[in-house]
C-alpha atoms as an extended CHARMM CRD file, in Angstrom:
* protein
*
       281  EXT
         1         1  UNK       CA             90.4000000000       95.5710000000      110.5580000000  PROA      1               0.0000000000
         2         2  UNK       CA             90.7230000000       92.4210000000      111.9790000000  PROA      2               0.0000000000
         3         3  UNK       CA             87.7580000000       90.0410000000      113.0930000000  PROA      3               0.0000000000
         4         4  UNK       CA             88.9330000000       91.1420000000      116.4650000000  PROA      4               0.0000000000
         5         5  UNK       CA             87.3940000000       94.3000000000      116.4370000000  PROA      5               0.0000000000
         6         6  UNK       CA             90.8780000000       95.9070000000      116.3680000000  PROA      6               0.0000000000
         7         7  UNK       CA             91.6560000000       94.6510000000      120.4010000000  PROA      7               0.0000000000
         8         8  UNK       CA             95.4830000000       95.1420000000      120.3030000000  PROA      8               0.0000000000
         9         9  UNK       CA             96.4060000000       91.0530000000      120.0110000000  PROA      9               0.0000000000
        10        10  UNK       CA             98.9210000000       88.3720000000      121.1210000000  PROA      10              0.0000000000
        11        11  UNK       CA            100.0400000000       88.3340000000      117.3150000000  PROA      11              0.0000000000
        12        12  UNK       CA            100.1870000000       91.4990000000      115.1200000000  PROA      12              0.0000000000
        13        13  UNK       CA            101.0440000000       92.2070000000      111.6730000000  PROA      13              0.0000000000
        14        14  UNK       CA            101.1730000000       94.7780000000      109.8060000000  PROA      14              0.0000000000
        15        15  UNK       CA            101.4410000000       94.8250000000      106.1060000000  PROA      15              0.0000000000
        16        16  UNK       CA            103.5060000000       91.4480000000      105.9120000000  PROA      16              0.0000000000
        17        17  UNK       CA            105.0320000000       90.1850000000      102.5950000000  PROA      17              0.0000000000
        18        18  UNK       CA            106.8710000000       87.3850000000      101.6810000000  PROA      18              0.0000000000
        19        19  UNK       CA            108.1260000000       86.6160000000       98.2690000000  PROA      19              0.0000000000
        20        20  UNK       CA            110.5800000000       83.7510000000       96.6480000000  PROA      20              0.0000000000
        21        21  UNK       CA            112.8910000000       83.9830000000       93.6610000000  PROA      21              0.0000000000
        22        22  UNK       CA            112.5660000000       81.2860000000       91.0250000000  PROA      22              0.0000000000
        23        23  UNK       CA            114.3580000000       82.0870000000       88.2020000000  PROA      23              0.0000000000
        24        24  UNK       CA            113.9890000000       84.9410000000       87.0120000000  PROA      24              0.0000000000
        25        25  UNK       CA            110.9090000000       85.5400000000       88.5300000000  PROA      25              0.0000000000
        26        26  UNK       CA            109.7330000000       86.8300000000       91.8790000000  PROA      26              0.0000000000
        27        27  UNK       CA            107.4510000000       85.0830000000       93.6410000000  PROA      27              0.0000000000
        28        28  UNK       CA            105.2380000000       86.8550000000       96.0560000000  PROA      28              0.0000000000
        29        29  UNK       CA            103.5300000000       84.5430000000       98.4320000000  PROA      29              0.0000000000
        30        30  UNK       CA            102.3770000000       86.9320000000      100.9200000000  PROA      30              0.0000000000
        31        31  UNK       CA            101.1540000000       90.4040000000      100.1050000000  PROA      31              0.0000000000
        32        32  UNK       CA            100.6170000000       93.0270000000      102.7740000000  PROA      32              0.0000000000
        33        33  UNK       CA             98.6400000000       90.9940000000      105.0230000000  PROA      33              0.0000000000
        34        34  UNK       CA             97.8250000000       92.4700000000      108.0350000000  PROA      34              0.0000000000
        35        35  UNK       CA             96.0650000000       90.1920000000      111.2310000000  PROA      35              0.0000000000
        36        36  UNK       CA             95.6420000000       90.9100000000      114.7820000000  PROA      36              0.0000000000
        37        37  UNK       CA             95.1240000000       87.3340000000      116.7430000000  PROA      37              0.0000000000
        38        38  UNK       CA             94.6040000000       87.7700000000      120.5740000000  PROA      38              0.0000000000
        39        39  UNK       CA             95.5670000000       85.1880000000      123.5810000000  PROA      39              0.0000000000
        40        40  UNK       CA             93.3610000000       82.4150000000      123.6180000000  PROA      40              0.0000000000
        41        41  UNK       CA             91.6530000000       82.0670000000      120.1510000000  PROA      41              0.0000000000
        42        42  UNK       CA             90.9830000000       79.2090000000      117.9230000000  PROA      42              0.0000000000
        43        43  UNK       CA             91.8530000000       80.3520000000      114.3060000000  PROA      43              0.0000000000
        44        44  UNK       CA             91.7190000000       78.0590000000      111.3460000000  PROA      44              0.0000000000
        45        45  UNK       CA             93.6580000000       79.3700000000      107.9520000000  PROA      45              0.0000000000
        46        46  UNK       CA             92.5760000000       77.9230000000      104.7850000000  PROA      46              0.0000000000
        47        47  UNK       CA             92.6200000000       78.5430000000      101.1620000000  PROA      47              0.0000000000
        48        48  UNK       CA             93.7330000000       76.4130000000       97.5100000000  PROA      48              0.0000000000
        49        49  UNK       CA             97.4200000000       75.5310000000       97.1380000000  PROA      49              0.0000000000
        50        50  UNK       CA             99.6410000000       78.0490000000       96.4680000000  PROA      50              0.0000000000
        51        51  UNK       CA             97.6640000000       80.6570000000       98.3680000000  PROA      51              0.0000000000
        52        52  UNK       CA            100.1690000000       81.7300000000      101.1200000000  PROA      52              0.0000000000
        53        53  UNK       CA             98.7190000000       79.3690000000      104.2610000000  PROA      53              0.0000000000
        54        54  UNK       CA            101.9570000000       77.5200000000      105.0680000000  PROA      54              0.0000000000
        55        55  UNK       CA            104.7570000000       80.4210000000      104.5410000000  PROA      55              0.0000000000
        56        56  UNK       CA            102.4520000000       82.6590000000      106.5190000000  PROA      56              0.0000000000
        57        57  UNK       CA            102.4140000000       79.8850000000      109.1990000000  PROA      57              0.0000000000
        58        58  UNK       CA            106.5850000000       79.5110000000      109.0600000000  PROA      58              0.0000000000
        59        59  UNK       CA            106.5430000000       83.4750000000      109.5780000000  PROA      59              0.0000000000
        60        60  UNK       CA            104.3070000000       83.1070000000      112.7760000000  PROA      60              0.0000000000
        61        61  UNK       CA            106.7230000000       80.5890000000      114.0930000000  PROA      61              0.0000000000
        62        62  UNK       CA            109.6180000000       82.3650000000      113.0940000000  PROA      62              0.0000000000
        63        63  UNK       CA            111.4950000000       79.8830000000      110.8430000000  PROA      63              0.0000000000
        64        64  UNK       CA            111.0050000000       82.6900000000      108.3770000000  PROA      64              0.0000000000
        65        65  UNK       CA            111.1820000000       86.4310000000      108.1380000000  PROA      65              0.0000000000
        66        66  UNK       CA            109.4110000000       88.7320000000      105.6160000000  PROA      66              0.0000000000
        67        67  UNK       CA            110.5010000000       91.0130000000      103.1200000000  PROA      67              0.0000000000
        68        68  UNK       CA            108.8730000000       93.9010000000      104.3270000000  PROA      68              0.0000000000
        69        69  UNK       CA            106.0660000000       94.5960000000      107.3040000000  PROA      69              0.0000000000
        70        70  UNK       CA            106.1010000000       94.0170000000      111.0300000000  PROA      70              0.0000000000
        71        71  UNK       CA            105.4570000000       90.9100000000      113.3580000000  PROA      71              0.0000000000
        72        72  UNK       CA            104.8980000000       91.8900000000      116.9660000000  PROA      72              0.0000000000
        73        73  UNK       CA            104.5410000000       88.9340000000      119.0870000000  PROA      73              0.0000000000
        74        74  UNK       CA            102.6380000000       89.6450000000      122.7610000000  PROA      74              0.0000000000
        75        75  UNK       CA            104.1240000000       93.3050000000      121.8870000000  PROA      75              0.0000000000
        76        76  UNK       CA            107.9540000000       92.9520000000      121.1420000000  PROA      76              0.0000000000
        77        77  UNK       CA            108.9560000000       93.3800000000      117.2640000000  PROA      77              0.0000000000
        78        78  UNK       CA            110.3440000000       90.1300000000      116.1470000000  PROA      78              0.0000000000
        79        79  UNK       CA            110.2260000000       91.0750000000      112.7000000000  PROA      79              0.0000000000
        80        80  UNK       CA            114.2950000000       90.8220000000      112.3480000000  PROA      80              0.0000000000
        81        81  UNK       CA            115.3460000000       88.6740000000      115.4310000000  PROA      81              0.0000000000
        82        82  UNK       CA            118.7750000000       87.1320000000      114.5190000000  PROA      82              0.0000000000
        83        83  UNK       CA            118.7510000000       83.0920000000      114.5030000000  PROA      83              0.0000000000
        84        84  UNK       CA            119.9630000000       83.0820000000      118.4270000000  PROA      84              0.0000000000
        85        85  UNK       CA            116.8910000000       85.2340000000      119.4280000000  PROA      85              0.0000000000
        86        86  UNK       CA            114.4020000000       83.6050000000      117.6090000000  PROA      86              0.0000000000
        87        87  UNK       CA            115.4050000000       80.5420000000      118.9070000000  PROA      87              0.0000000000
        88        88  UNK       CA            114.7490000000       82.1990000000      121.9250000000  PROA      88              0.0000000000
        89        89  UNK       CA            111.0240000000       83.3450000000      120.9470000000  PROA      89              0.0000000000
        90        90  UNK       CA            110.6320000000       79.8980000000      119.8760000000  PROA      90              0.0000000000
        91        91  UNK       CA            111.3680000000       77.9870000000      123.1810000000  PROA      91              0.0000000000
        92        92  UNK       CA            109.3890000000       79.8750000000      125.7150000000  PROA      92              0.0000000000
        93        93  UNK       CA            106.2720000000       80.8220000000      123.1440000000  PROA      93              0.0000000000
        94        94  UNK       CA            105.7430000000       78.2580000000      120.3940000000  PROA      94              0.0000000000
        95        95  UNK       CA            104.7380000000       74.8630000000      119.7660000000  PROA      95              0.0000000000
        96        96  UNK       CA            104.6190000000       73.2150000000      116.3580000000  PROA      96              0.0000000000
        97        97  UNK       CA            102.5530000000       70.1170000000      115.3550000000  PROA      97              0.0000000000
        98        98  UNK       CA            103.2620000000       69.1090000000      111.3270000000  PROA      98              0.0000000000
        99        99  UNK       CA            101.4870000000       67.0230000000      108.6270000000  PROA      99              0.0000000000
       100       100  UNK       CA            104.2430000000       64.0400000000      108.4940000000  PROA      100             0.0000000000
       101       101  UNK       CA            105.1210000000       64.3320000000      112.3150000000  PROA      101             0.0000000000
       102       102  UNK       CA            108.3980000000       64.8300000000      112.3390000000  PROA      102             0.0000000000
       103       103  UNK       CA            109.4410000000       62.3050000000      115.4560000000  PROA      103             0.0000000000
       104       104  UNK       CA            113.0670000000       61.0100000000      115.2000000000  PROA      104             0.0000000000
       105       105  UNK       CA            113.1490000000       57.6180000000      114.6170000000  PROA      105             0.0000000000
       106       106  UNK       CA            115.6230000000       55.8710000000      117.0390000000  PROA      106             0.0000000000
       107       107  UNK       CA            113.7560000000       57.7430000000      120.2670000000  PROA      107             0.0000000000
       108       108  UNK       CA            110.9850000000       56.1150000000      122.0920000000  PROA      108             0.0000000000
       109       109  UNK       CA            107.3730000000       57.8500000000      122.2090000000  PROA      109             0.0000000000
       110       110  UNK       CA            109.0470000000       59.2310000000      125.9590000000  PROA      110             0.0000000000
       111       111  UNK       CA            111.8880000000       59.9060000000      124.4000000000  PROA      111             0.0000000000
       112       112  UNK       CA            110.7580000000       62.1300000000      121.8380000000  PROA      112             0.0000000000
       113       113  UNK       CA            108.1560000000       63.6290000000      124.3060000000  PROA      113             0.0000000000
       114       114  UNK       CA            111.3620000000       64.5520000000      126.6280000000  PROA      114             0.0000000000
       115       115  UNK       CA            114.0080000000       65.8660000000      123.9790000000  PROA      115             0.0000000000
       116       116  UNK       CA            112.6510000000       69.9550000000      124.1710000000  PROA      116             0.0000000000
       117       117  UNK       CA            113.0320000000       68.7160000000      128.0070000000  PROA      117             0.0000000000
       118       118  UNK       CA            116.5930000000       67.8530000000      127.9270000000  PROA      118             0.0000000000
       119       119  UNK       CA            117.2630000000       70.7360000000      125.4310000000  PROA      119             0.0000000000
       120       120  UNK       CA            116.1420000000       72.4790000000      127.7350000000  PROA      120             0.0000000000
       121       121  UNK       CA            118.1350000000       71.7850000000      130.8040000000  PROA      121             0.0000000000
       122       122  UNK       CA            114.9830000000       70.1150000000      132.7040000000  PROA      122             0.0000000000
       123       123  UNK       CA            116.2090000000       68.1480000000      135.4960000000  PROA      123             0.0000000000
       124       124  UNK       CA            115.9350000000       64.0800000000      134.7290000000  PROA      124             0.0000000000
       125       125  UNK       CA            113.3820000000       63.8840000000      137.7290000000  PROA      125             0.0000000000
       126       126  UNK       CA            110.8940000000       66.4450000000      136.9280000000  PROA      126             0.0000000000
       127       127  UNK       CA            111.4330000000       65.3230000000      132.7090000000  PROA      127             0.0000000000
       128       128  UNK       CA            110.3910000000       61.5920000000      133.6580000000  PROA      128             0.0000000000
       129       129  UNK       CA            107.2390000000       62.9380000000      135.6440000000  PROA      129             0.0000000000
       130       130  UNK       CA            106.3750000000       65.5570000000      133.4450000000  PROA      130             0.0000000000
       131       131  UNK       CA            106.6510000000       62.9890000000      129.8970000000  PROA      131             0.0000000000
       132       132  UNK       CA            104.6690000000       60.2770000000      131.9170000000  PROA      132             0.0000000000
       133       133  UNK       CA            102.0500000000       63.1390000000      132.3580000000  PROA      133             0.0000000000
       134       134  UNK       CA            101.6420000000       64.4860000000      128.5280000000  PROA      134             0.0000000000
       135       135  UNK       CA            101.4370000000       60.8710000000      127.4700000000  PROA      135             0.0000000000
       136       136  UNK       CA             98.8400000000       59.9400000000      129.9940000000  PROA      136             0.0000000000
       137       137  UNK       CA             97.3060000000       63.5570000000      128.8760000000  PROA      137             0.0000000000
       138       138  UNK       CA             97.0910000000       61.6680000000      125.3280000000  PROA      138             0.0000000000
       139       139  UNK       CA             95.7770000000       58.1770000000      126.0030000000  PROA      139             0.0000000000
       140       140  UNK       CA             99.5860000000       57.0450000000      125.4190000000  PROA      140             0.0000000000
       141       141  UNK       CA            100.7200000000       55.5550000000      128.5690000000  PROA      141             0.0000000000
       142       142  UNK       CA            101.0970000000       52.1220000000      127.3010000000  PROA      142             0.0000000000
       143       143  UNK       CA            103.2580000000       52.9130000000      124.5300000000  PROA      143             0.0000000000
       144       144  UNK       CA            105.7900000000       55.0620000000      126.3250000000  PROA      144             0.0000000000
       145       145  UNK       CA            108.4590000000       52.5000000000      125.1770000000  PROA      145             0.0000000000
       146       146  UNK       CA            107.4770000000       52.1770000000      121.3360000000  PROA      146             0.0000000000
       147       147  UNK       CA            109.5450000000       53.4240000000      118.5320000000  PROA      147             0.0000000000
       148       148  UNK       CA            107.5600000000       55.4950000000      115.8370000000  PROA      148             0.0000000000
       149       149  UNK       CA            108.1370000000       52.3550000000      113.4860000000  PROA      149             0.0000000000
       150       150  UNK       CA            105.6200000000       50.6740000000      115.9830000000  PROA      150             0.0000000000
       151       151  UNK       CA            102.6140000000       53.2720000000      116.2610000000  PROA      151             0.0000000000
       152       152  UNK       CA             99.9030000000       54.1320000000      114.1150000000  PROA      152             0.0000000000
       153       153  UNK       CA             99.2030000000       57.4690000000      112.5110000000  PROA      153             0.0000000000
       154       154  UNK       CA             97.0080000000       58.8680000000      114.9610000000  PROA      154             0.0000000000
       155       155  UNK       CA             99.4010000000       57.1510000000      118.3550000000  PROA      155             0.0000000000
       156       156  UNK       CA            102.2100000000       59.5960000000      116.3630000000  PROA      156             0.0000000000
       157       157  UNK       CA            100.4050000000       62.4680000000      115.7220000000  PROA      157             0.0000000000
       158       158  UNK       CA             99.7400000000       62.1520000000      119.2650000000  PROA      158             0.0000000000
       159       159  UNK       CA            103.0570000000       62.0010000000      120.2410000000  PROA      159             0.0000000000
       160       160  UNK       CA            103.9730000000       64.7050000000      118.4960000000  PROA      160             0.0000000000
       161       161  UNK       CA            101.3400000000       67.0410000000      120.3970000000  PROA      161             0.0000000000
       162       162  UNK       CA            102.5560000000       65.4730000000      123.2620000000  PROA      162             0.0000000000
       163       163  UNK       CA            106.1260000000       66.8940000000      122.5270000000  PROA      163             0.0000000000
       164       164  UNK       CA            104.7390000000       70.1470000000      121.2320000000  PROA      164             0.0000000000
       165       165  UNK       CA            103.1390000000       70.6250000000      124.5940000000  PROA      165             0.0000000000
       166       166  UNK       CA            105.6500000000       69.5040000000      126.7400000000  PROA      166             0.0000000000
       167       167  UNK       CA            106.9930000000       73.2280000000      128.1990000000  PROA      167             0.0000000000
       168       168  UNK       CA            103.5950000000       74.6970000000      127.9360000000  PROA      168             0.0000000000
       169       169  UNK       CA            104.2150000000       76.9570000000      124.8590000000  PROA      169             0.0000000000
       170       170  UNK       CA            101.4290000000       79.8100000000      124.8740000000  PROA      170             0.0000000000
       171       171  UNK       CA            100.9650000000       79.1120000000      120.8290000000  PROA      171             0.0000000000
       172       172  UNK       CA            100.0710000000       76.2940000000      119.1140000000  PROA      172             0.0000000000
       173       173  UNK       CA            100.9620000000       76.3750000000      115.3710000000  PROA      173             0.0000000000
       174       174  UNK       CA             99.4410000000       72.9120000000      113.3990000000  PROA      174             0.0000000000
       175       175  UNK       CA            100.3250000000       72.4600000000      109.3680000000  PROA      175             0.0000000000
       176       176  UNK       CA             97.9290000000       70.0860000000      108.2930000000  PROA      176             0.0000000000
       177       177  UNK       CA             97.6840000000       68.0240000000      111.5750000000  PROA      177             0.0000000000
       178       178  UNK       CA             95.1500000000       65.4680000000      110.5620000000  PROA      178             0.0000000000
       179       179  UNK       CA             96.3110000000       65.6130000000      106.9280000000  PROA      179             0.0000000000
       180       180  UNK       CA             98.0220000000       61.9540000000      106.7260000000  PROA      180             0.0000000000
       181       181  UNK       CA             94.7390000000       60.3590000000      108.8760000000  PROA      181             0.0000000000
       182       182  UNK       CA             91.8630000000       58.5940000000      108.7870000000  PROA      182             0.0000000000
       183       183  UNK       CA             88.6140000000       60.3430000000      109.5960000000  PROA      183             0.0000000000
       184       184  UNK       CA             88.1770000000       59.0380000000      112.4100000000  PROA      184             0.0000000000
       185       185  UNK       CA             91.6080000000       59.4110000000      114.1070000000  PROA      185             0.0000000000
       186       186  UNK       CA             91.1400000000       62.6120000000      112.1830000000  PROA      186             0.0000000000
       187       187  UNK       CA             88.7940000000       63.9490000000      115.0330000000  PROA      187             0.0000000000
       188       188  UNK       CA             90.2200000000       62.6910000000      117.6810000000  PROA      188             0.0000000000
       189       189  UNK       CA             93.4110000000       64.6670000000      116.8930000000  PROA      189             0.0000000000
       190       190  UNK       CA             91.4290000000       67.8620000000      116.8550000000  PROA      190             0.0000000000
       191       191  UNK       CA             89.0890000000       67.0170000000      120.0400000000  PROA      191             0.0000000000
       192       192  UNK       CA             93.1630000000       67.1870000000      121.5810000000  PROA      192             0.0000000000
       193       193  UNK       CA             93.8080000000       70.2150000000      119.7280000000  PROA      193             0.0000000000
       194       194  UNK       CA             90.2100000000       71.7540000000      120.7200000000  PROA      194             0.0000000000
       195       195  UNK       CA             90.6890000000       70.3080000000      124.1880000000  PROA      195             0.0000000000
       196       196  UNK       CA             94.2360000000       72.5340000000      124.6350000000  PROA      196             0.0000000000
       197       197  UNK       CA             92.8730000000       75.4500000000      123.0960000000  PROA      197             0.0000000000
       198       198  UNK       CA             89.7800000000       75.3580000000      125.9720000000  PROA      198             0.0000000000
       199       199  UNK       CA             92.5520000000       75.5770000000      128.3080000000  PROA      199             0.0000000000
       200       200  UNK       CA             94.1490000000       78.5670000000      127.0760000000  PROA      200             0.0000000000
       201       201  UNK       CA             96.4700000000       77.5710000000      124.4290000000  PROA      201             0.0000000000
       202       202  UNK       CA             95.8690000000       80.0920000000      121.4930000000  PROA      202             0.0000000000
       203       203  UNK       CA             95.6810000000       77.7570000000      118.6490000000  PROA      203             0.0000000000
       204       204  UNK       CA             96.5310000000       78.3060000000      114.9320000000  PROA      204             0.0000000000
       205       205  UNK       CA             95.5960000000       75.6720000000      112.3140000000  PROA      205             0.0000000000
       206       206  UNK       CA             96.6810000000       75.7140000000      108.3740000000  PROA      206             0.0000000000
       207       207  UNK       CA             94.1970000000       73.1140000000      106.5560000000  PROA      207             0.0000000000
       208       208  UNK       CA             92.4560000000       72.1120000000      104.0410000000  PROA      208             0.0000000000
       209       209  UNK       CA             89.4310000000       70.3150000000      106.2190000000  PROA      209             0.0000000000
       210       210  UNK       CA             86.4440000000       72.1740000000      106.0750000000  PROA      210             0.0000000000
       211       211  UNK       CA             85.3000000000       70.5350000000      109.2590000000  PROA      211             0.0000000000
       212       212  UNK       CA             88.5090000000       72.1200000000      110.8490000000  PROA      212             0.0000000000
       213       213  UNK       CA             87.4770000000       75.3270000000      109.9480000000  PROA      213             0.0000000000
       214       214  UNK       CA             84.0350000000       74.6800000000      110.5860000000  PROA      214             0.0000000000
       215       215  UNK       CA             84.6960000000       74.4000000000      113.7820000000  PROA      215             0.0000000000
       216       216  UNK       CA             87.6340000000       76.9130000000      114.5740000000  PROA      216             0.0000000000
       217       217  UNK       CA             86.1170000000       79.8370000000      116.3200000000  PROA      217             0.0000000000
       218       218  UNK       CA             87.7410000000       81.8460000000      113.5200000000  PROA      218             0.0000000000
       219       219  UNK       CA             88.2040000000       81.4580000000      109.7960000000  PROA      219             0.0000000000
       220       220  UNK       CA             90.8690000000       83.4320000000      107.9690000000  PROA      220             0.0000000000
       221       221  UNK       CA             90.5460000000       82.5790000000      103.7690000000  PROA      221             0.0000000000
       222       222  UNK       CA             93.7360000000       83.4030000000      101.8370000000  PROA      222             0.0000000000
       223       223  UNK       CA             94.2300000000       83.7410000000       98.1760000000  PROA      223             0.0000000000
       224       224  UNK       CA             97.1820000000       84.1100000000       95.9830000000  PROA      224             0.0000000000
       225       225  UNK       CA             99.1230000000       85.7620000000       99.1910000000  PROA      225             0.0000000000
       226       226  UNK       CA             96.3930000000       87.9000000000      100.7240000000  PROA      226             0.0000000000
       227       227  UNK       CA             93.4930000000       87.5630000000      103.0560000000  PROA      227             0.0000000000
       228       228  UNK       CA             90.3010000000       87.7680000000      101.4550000000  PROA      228             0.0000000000
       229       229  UNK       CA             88.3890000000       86.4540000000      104.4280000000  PROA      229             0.0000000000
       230       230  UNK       CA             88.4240000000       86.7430000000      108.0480000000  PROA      230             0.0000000000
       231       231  UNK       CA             85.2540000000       86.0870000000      110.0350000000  PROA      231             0.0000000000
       232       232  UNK       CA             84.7710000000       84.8290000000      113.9080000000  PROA      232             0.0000000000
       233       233  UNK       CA             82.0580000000       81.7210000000      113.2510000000  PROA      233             0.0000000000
       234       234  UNK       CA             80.0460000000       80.2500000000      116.3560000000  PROA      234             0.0000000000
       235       235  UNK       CA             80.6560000000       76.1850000000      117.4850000000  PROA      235             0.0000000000
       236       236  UNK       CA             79.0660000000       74.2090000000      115.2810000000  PROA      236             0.0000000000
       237       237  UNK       CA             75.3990000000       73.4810000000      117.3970000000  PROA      237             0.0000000000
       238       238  UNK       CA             75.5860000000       69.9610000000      119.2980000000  PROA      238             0.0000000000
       239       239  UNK       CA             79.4260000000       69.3990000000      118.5460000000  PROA      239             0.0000000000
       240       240  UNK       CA             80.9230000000       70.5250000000      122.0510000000  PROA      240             0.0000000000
       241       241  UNK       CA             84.5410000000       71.8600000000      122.2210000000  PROA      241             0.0000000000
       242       242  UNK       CA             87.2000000000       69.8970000000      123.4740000000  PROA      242             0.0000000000
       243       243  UNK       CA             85.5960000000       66.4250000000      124.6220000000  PROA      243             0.0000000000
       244       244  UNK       CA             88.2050000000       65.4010000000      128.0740000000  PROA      244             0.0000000000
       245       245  UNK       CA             90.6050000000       63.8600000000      126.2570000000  PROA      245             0.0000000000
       246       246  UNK       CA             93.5060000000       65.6260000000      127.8360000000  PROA      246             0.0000000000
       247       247  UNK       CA             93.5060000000       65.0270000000      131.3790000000  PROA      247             0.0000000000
       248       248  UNK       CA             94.9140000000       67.2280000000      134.5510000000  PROA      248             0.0000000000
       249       249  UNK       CA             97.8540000000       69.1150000000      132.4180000000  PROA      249             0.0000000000
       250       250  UNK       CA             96.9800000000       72.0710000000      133.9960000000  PROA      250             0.0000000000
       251       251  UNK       CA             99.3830000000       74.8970000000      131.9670000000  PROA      251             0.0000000000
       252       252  UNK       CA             99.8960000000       77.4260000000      134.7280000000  PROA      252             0.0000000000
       253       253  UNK       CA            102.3050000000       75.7270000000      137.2710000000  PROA      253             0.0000000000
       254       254  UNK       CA            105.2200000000       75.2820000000      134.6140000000  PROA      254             0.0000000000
       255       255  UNK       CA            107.4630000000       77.8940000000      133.0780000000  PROA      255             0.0000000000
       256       256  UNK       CA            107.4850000000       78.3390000000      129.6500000000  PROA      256             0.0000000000
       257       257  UNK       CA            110.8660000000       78.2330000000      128.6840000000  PROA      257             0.0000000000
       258       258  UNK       CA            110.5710000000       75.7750000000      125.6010000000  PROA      258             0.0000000000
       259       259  UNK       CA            108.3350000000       74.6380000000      122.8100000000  PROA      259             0.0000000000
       260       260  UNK       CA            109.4500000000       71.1550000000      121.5260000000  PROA      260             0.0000000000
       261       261  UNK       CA            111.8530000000       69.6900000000      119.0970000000  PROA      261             0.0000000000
       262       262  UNK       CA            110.9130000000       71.5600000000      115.8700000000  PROA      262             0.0000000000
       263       263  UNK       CA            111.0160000000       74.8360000000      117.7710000000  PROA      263             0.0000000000
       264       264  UNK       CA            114.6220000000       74.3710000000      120.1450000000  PROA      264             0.0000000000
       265       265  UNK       CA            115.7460000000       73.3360000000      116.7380000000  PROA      265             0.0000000000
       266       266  UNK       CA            113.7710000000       74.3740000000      114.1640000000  PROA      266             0.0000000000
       267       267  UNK       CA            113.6980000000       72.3420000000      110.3560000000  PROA      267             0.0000000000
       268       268  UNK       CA            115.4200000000       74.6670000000      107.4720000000  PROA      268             0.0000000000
       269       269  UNK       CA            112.0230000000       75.8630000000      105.6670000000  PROA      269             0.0000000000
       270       270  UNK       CA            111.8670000000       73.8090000000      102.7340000000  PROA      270             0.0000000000
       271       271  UNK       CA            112.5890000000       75.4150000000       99.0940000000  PROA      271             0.0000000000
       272       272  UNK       CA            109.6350000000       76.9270000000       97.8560000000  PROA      272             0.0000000000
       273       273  UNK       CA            107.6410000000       75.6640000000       95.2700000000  PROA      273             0.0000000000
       274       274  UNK       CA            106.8650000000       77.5360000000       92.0920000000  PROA      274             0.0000000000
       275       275  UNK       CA            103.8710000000       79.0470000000       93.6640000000  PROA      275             0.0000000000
       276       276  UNK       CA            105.6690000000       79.8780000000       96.6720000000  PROA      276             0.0000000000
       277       277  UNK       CA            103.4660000000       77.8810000000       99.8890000000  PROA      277             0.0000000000
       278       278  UNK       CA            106.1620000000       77.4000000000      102.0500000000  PROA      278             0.0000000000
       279       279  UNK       CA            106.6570000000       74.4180000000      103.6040000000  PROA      279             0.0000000000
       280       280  UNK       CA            103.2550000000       73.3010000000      102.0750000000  PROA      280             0.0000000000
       281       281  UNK       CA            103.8730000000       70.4750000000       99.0970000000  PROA      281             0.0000000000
């Protein structure tokens, strides 16, 4: 049973696994896990290297499919969508925030803010507004025009929320987020994440942090491909959840017809490593 108390959820699975071949050996990095996740929640997943965090991440955002098992996703079976239809999934459900960003280099921060936009078919006008808005929403108003070469760590992981945002997916999925930052920056990148989960994003985060999954209002412990712990923790006392610093991006007036970048089109999933984490190095 789930640390939901079995409510039926947003995201279900049922007896999932994943394995790799290397060699002449079969890798199995996910073994008949099962997790219900309902609308809404904060849910960190941690565990060592090599435990299953990242490909079990890739199968929630469908840029990978299991072996065996079923992934129902607000109640549809999108266990064995073809490439067209999980595209499809992907653009009206899912946004994706990575360790090393992922922005294209010759686009602006607006430009690579607006690219799920024009994927998309949004009409110039309401793509300008809306990609003034999100970086406004992230403190980046005054660096609308700056390549990724020009921006710190933190101004492009903020970017890249910013684009992951930008057609108000219902999930957030975040590999590492604050992985390549300072401490510091480190927490303001998750007061943003925080902040968009306290307005109804359900938000997912693989990471090593303890603090991160101190302060998810769920922790989910893998090892070696299964989940050994799954427990709904309280907010840390005195550290207040999202702290204001997205502003007016209200989530209901929008469609959700995309994600962003990664999820219109989605990165080939990485060859796995010998102990088969995904996209996880």
């Amino acid at each position: 049973m789930s640390a939901c108390g079995g409510v039926v959820g947003m995201i279900e699975l049922d007896r999932i696994t994943r394995g790799f071949q290397v060699g002449d050996q079969l890798v199995q990095a996910l073994r008949e896990v099962s997790l219900n996740i309902t609308a809404g929640e904060f849910v960190s997943i941690m565990g060592p290297s090599g435990s299953g965090k990242s490909t079990l991440l890739n199968l929630l955002g469908l840029l990978d499919r299991p072996n065996s098992g079923t992934y129902r996703l607000d109640g549809l079976d999108v266990t064995g969508l073809d490439e067209v239809a999980a595209a499809t999934v992907r653009r009206e459900k899912i946004g994706f925030v990575f360790q090393f960003f992922h922005l294209i280099p010759r686009l602006t921060a607006a430009g690579n803010v607006a690219l799920p936009l024009v994927l998309a078919g949004v009409a110039p006008s309401e793509r300008k507004e809306r990609v003034a808005r999100l970086l406004a929403d992230v403190g980046l108003s005054g660096r609308a025009d700056h390549l990724p070469a020009q921006l710190s760590g933190g101004q492009l992981q903020r970017v890249a929320i910013a684009r992951a945002m930008s057609m108000n997916p219902a999930i957030l999925l975040a590999d590492e987020p604050t992985g390549n930052l300072d401490r510091a920056t480190g927490r303001e990148v998750l007061a943003l994440l925080e902040d968009l989960n306290q307005r109804g994003t359900t938000l997912i985060v693989v990471t090593h942090d303890q603090e991160i999954g101190a302060r998810a209002g769920r922790r989910i412990l893998m090892e070696d491909g299964r989940v050994v712990g799954d427990s709904i923790s309280p907010s840390p006392s005195g550290v207040p959840q999202g702290r204001g610093f997205i502003r007016g991006s209200g989530r209901g007036s929008e469609a959700q017809t995309s994600a962003n970048a990664e999820s219109t089109v989605p990165p080939s999933p990485p060859a796995p490593p010998p102990r088969g984490e995904g996209s996880k190095p």
